[in-house]
C-alpha positions in Angstrom: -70.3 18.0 113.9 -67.2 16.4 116.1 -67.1 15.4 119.3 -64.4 14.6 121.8 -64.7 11.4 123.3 -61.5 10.0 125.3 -63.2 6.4 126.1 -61.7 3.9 124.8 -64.1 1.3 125.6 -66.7 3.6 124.0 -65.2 3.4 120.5 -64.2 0.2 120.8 -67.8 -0.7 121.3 -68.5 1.4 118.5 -66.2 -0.4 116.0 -67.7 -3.7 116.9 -70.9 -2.5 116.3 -70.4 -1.8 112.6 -71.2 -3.7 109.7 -67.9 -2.8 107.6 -64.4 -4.2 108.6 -62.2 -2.4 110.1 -58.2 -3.0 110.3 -56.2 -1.4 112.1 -52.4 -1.2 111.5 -49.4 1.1 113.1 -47.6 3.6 110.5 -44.1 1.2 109.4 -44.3 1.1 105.9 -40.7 0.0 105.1 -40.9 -4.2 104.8 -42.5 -6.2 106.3 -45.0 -3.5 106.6 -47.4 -2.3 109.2 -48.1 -4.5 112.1 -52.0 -4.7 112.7 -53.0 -3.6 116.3 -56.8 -4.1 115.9 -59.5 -5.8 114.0 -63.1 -5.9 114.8 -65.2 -8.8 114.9 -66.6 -7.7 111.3 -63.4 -8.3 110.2 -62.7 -12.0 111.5 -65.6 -13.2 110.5 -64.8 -11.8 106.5 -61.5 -13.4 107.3 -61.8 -16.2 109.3 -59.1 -15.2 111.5 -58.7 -14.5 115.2 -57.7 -11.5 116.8 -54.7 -13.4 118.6 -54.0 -14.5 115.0 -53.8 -11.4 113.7 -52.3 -9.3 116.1 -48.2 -8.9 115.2 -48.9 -9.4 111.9 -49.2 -7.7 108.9 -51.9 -7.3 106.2 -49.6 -9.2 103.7 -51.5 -12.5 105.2 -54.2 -11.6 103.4 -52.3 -11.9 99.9 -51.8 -14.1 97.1 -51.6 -15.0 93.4 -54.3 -13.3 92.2 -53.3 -10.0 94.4 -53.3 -7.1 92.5 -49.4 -6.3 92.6 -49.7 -2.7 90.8 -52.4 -1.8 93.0 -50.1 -2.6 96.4 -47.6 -0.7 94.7 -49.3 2.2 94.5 -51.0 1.6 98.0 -47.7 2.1 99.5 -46.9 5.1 97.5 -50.0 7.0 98.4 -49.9 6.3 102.1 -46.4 7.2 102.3 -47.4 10.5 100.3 -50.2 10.9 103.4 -53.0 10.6 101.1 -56.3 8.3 101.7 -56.2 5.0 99.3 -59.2 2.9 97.8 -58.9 0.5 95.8 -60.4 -2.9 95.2 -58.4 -6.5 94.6 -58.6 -10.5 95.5 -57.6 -11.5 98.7 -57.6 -14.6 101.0 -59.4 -16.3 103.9 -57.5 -18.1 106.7 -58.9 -21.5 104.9 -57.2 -20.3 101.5 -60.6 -19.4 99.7 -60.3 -15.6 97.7 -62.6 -13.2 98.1 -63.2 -9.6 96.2 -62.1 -6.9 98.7 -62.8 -3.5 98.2 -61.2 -1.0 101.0 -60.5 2.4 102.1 -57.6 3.4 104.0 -57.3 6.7 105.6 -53.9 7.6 107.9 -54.3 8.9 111.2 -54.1 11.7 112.1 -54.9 12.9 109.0 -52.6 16.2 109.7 -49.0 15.4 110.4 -46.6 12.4 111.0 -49.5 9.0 110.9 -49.2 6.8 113.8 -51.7 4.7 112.4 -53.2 3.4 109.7 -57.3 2.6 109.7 -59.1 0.2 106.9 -62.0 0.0 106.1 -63.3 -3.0 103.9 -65.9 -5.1 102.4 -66.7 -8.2 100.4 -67.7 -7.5 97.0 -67.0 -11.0 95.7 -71.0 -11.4 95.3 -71.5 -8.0 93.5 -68.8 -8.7 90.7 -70.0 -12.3 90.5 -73.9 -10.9 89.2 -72.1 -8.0 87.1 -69.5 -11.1 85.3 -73.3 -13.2 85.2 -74.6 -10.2 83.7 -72.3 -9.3 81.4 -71.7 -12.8 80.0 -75.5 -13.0 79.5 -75.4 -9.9 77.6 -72.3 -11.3 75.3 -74.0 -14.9 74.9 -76.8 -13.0 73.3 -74.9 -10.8 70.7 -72.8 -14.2 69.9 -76.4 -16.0 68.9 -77.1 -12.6 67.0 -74.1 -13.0 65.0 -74.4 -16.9 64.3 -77.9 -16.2 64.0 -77.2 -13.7 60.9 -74.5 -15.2 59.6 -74.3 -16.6 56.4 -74.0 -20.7 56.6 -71.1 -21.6 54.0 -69.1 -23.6 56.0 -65.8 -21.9 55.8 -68.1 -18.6 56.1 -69.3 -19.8 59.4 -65.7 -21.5 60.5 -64.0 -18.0 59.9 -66.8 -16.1 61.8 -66.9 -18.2 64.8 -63.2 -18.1 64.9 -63.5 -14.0 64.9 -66.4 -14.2 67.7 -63.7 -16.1 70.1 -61.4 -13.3 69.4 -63.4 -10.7 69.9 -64.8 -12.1 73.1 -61.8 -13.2 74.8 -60.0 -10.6 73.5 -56.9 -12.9 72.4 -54.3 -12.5 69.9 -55.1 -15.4 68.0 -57.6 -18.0 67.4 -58.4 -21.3 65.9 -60.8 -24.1 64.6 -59.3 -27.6 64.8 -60.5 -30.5 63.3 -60.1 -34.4 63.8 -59.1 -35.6 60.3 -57.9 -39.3 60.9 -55.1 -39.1 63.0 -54.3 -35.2 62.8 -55.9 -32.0 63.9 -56.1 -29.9 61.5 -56.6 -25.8 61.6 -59.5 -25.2 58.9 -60.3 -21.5 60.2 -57.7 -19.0 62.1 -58.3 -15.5 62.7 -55.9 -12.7 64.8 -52.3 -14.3 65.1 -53.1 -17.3 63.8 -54.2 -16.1 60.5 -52.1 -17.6 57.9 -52.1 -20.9 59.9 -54.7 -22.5 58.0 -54.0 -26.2 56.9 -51.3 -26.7 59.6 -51.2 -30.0 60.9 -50.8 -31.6 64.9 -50.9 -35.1 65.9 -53.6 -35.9 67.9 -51.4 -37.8 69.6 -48.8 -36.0 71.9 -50.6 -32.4 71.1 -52.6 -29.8 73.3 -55.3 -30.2 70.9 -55.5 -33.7 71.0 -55.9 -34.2 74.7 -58.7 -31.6 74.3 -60.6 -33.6 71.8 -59.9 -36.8 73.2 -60.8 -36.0 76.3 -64.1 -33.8 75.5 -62.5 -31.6 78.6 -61.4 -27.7 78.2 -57.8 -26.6 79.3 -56.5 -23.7 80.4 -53.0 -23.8 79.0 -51.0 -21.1 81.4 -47.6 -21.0 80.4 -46.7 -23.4 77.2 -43.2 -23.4 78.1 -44.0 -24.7 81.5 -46.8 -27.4 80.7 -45.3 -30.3 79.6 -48.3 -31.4 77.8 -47.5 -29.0 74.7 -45.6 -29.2 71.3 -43.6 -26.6 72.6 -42.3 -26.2 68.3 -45.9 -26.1 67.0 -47.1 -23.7 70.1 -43.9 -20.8 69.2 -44.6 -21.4 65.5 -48.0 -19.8 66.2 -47.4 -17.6 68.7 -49.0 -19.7 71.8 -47.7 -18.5 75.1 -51.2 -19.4 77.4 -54.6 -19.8 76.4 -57.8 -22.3 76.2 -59.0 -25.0 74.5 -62.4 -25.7 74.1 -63.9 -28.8 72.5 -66.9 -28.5 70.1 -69.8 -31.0 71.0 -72.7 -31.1 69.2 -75.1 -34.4 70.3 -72.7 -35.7 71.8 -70.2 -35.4 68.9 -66.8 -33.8 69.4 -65.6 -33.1 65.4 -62.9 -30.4 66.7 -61.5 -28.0 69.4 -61.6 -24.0 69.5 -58.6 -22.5 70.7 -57.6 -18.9 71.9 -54.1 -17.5 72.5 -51.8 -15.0 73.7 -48.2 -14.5 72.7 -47.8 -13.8 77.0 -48.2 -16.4 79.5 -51.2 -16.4 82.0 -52.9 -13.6 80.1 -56.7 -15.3 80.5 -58.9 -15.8 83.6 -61.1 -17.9 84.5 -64.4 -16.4 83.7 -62.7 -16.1 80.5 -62.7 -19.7 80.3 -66.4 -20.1 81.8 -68.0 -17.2 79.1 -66.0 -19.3 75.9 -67.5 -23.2 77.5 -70.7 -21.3 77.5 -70.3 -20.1 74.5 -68.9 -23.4 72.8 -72.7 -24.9 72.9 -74.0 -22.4 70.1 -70.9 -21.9 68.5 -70.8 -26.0 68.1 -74.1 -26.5 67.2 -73.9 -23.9 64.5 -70.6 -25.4 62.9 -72.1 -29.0 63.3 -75.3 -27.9 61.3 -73.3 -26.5 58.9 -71.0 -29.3 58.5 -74.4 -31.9 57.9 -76.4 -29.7 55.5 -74.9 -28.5 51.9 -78.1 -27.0 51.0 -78.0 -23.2 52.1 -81.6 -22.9 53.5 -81.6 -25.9 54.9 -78.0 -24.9 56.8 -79.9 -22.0 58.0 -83.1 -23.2 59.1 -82.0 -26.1 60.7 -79.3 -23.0 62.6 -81.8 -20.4 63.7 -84.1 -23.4 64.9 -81.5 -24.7 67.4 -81.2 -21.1 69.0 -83.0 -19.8 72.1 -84.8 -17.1 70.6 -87.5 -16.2 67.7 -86.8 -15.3 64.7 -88.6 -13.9 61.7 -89.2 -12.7 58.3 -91.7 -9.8 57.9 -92.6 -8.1 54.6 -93.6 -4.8 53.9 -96.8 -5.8 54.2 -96.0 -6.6 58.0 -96.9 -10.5 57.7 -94.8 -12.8 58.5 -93.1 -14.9 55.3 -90.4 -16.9 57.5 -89.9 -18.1 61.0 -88.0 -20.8 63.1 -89.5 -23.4 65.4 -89.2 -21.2 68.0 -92.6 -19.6 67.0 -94.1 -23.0 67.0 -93.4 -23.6 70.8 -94.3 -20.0 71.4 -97.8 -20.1 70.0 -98.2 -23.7 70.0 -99.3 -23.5 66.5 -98.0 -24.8 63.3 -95.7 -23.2 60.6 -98.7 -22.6 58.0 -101.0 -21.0 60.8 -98.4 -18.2 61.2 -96.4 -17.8 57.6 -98.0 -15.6 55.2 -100.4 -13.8 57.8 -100.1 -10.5 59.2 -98.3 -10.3 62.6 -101.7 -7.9 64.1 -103.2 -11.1 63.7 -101.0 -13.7 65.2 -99.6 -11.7 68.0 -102.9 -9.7 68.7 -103.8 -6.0 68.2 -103.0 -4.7 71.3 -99.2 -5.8 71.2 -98.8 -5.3 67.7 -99.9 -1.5 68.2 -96.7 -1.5 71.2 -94.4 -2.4 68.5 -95.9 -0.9 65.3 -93.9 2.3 65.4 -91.3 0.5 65.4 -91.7 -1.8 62.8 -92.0 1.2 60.5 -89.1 2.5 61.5 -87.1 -1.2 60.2 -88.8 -0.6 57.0 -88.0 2.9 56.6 -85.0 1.4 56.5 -83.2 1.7 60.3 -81.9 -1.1 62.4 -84.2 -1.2 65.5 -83.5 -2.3 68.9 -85.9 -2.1 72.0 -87.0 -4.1 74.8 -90.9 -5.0 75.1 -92.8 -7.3 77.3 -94.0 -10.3 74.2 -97.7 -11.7 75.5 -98.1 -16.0 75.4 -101.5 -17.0 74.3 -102.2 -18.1 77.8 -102.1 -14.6 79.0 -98.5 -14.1 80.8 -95.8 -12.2 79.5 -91.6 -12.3 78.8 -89.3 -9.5 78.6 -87.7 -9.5 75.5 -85.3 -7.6 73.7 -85.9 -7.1 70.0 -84.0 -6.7 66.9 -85.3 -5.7 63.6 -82.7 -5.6 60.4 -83.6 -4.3 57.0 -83.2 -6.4 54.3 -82.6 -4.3 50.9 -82.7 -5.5 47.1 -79.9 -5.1 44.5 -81.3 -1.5 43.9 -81.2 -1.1 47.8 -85.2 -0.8 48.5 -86.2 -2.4 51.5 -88.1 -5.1 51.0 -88.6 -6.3 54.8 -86.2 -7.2 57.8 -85.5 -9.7 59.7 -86.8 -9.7 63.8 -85.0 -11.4 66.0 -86.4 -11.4 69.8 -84.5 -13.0 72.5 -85.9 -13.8 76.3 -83.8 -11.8 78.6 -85.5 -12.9 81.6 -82.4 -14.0 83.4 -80.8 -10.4 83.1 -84.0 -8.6 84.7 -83.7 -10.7 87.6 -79.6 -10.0 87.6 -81.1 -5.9 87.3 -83.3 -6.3 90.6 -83.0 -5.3 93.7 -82.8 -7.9 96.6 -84.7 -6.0 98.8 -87.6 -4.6 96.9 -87.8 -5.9 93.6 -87.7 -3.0 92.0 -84.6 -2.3 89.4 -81.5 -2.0 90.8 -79.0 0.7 90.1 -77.3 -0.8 87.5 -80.6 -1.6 85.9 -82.1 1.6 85.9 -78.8 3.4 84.5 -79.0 0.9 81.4 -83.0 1.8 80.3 -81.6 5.3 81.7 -79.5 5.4 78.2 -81.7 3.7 75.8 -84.7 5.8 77.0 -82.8 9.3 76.8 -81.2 7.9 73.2 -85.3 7.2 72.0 -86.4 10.4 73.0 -83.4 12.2 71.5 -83.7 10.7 68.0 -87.5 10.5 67.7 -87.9 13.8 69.5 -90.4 12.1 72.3 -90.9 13.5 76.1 -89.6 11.7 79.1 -89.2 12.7 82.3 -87.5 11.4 85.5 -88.9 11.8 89.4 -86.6 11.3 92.3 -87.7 10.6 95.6 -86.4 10.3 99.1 -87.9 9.0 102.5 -88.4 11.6 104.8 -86.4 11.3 108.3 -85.6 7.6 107.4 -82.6 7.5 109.5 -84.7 7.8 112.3 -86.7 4.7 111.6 -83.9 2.6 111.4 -82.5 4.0 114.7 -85.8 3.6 116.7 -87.4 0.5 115.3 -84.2 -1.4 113.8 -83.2 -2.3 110.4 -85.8 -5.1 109.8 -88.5 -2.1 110.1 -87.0 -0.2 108.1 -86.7 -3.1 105.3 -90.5 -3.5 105.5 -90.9 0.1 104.8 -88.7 0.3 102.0 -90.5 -2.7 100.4 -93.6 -1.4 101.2 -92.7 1.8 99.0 -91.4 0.0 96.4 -94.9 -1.7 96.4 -97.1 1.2 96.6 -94.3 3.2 93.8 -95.3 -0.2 91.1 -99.2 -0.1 91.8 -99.5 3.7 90.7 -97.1 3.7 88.1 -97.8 2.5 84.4 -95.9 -1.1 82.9 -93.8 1.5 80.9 -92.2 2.9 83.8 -89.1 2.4 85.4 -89.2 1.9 89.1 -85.3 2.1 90.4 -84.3 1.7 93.8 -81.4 4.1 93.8 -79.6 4.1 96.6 -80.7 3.3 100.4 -83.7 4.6 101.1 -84.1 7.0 97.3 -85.9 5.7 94.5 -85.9 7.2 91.0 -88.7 6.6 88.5 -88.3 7.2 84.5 -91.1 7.8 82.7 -91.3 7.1 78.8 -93.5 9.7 76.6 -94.6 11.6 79.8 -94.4 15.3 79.3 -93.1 17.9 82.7 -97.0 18.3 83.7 -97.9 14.9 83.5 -94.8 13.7 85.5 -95.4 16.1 88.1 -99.1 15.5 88.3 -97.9 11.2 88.9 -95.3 12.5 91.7 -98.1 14.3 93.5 -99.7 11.6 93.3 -97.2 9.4 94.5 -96.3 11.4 97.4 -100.5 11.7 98.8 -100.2 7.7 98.4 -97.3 7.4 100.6 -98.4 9.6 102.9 -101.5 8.0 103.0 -99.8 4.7 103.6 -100.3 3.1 107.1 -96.9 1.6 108.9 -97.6 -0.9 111.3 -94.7 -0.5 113.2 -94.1 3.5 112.8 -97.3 5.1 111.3 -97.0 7.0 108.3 -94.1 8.4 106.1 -93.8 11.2 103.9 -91.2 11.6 101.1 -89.7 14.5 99.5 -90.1 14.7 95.0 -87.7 16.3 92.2 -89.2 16.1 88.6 -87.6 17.1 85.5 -87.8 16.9 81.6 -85.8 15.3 79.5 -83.6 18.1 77.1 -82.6 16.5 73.7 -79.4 19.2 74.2 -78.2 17.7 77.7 -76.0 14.3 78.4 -77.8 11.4 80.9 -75.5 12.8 83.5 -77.0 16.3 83.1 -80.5 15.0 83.3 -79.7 13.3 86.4 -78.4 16.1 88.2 -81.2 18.5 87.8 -83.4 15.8 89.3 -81.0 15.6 92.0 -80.8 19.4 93.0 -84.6 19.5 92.4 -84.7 17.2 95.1 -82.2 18.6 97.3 -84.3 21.5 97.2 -87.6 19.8 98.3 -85.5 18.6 101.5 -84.3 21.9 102.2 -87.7 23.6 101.6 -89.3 21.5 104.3 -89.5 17.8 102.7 -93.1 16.5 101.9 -93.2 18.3 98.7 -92.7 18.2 95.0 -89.9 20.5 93.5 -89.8 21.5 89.6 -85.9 21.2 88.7 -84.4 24.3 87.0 -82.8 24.6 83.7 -78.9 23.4 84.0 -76.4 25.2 81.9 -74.9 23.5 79.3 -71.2 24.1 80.6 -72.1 23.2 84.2 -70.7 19.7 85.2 -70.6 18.8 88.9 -70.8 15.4 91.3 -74.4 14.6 92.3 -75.4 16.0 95.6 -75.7 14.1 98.8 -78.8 14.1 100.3 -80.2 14.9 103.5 -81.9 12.2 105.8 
């Protein structure tokens, strides 16, 4: 529905009302570029600008280095083409600090010759920050799963951490240095580099020298620029820009790491961050290495100094090895844990979670899952486990190896602020794995959506702080009637999607009956009781995630349209049909 409204006060009020920014420019797109004519106060306070500041001038202000200058490009190109742009880049505060910006700019009118242009923008600097936190937590952990399997010859493990800082970083070459006397010498190489092996720096006068002298990384941006670098030895290699990392292990640094690109300023900054982090265990590994000749002894004293369990478990399921960490985590000593069955150091109960599973290592597949691991004193971790088969000469399995790391810190990055329930991100991760578990061991699951009846109108009556209590009251009452198995998303304002793990069609529409008589049933201080509106379906082993999601979606859709309050079956979907998701009703 449109209305006419010819008050310019009105929508002024309006815009200043609004959480978004909004900019508003005239048409000129020919340089300088379009002169803003309006901000709102959303907008100066993102910025840190005034409006006298701003007005005359043109969004360019907002630009710097790390300004995306393909996207601007193609900014101008699609406005001038009369079509609506979104994109996201870096920009700049008045006081010179960069934030993540992530706008939409539609012309106006949208039919004809635009006399103005209208933004509208937000800060996403916070969101990318968790997703970089996230996704550096996720790499840390398959770096300590590839030391942690690796073998420990010394030039084995030199070689493989050189590949890991490759692969990570994505460079074109990389390198171990080591101090020998007055020299840094490169005793692994991988990428580029390979080849480079044995090649000799000063550590006076060299890159690599300042690094391990002054325990300090360096991000190297331009080698023909920084005058800090053996120009001859950088070109010989193929070093345009890169890091330095040094590798200190109690507080000894026996070498640097390096990465490199043949182009100048080709890394970032969180580059930088994820390879420091990343340094510790990839030092401490080398270091142990470097102390111990003896194989197991290398690889004990290795798998002890990371963050996680690990194991050896026969086919008898006991356990024959394990590293310190089992120590700490049962608080008991090596010989009351090796050589007894796992049933009876981790309990019945838990071992029966992760039995199946077990079976499936020893039938010879490599098993990954995530499981909540109990402490003797009664709480529990999330974990994410690991089982690898280990096979004889004649390729019988003979046990495998379990490797199960805390992954805490990446449920909280999956939460929800608001209700502590998963957030979207979280929910679409355990979305895959649980559709990939039921495919291949042919087990039900089923997903419910719900969505807040007439919620719009809570927020417009009793504010936005109401209608966050509600919303967190949901999300409690969803939690106390579902099972630990089951995934409790919040999916998007006020919708929440629920999977459920080895719960057939019946079952999962019997729980969101259920659901839907306690949150009816629930009393609102502030505005009485809510209702919600249900759409259940079954997993199909035949149909893609996005597939699955959809007929939730329209089963939804439909319990909105057929009077909300109510639980809706979702159809079948056919195989060729692929559309967006549908928008729902408030």
């Amino acid at each position: 529905m449109t209305f006419a409204i010819n008050d310019q006060e009105l929508l002024e009020a309006a815009l200043e009302t609004v959480r978004e920014a909004v900019l508003i420019t005239d048409s000129q797109l020919a340089r300088p570029g379009p002169t803003i004519v309006y901000a709102n106060p959303a907008f100066l306070e993102l910025t840190g600008y005034t409006a006298e500041e701003l007005r005359g001038q043109t969004p360019r202000l907002l630009q710097g280095e790390g300004t995306d200058g393909d996207l601007m490009q193609s900014l101008r190109q699609q406005l001038s083409a009369g079509e609506v742009f979104a994109g996201e880049t870096v920009n700049y505060r008045k006081d010179g600090r960069p934030f993540r910006m992530e706008w939409t700019i539609r012309p106006f009118p949208a039919e004809g010759e635009p006399r103005y242009f209208i933004a509208s923008q937000r800060d996403v600097s916070a969101i990318r920050n968790l997703e970089q936190q996230r996704q550096q937590l996720q790499t840390l952990a398959e770096i300590q799963t590839r030391v942690g399997t690796a073998g420990l010859d010394l030039q084995e493990l030199r070689d493989q951490v050189a590949e890991i800082a490759l692969a990570v970083t994505g460079a074109d070459g990389a390198a171990i240095e080591e101090a020998e006397d007055s020299e840094m010498v490169y005793t692994a190489t991988s990428g580029r580099a390979v080849g480079s092996v044995g090649m000799r720096l000063p550590i006076s006068g060299s890159l690599s020298g300042l690094c391990y002298h002054q325990r300090e990384s360096i991000h190297c941006r331009d080698t023909h620029e920084d005058t800090r670098v053996a120009r001859g030895a950088a070109d010989h290699v193929g070093f345009r820009s890169g890091f330095l990392v040094p590798l200190i292990h109690q507080d000894h640094c026996f070498g640097v790491l390096k990465v490199y690109s043949g182009r100048p300023h080709a890394f970032s900054e969180g580059d930088l961050q994820l390879l420091n982090m990343a340094s510790h265990v990839l030092a401490s590994s080398l270091s142990d290495a470097r102390l111990f000749k003896g194989e197991r002894d290398r690889r004990s004293l290795l798998v002890d100094s990371l963050p996680i369990l690990i194991s050896f478990i026969d086919k008898q399921l006991r356990y024959v090895e394990i590293n310190v960490a089992y120590n700490r985590w049962y608080n008991r000593p090596t010989e009351q844990i090796v050589d007894r069955p796992v049933a009876e150091v981790m309990g019945e109960e838990a071992f029966e979670s992760i039995r199946p599973y077990m079976l499936s290592a020893l039938a010879g597949e490599r098993v990954t899952f995530e499981n909540r691991f109990p402490h003797p004193d009664g709480t529990v971790t999330p974990v994410e486990v690991d089982y690898t088969p280990v096979r004889n000469a004649r390729g019988d399995v003979q046990g495998f190896f379990s490797m199960i790391r805390d992954i805490s810190d990446l449920k909280r990055a999956e939460q929800d602020y608001l209700t502590g329930a998963f957030n979207r991100q979280g929910f679409d991760d355990r979305l895959a794995m649980a559709c990939a578990t039921s495919r291949r061991y042919s087990r039900p699951l089923a997903l419910i959506f719900l969505d807040l009846d007439h919620f719009k109108s809570i927020n417009d009556s009793h504010g936005h702080a109401v209608g966050d209590d509600v919303l967190r009251g949901v999300a409690k009452t969803l939690l106390s009637e579902v099972r630990d198995s089951d995934i409790v998303s919040r999916w998007g304002g006020e919708e929440f999607a629920i999977l459920t793990p080895e719960t057939s069609l019946k079952d999962a529409l019997s729980l969101a009956e259920r659901l839907r008589q306690a949150l009816n049933e629930h009393h609102y201080a502030a505005v009485g009781r809510i209702t919600a509106s249900f759409g259940v379906a079954a997993f199909d082993p035949d149909e893609v995630e996005r597939d699955f999601v959809r007929r939730v979606d329209e089963a939804l859709y439909k319990a909105k349209v057929g009077g909300r309050n109510r639980v809706q079956q979702a159809g079948h979907l056919p195989r060729s049909h692929h559309t967006t998701l549908s928008s729902m009703p408030s």
